[in-house]
N, C-alpha and C positions, 0 to 999 in steps of 0.2 A: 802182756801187750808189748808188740816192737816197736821199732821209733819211729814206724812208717804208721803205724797206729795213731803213735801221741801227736804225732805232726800233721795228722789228718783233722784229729779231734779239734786241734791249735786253730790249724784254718777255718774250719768249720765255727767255729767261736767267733772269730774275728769277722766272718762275714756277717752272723749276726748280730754283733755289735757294729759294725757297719752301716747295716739295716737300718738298727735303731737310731743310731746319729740322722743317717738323712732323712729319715720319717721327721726327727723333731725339729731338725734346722727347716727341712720344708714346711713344716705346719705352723712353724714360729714366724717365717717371711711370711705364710700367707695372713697367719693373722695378725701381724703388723703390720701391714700395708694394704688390708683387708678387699685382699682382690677378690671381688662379688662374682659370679658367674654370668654370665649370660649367654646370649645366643651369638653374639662377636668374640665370648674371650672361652666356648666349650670347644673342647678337641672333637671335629667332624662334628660339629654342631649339640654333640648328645653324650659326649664322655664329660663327664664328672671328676675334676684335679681326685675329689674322695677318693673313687671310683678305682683311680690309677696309684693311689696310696697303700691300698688294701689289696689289690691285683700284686703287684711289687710284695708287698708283705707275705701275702699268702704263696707266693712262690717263690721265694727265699724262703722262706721255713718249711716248704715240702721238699726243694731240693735239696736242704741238709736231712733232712728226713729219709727223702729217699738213697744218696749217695752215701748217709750211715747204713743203711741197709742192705745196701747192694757192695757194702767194703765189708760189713761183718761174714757176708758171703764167701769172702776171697781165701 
């Protein structure tokens, strides 16, 4: 491996540990201050805070998924 390798792997770590901090600092404001949903407080009336938690998750973890993939390529 070169150092353009381990510094990629580096980055890639730290964005999902990134990840993971805002997932938990957001889900800890929400359920501390237990903001309810409704039909005034849903993004365009129909998205789900969940909704955008797991959307965010799931693509930060393809994109290290896939930009490992497409570097093991090079």
């Amino acid at each position: 491996m070169n150092i353009f390798s381990i510094l990629f792997a580096v980055l890639q770590l730290v964005s999902l540990i990134f990840m993971a901090v805002v997932i938990r600092r957001l889900v800890g404001y929400i359920n501390r201050y237990r903001i309810d949903e409704s039909k005034y407080t849903l993004l365009f009336g129909f998205v789900h805070l969940r909704w955008i938690i797991g959307l965010y998750a799931i693509s930060v973890i393809a994109w290290v998924f896939i930009s490992y993939l497409l570097m093991m390529r090079l």
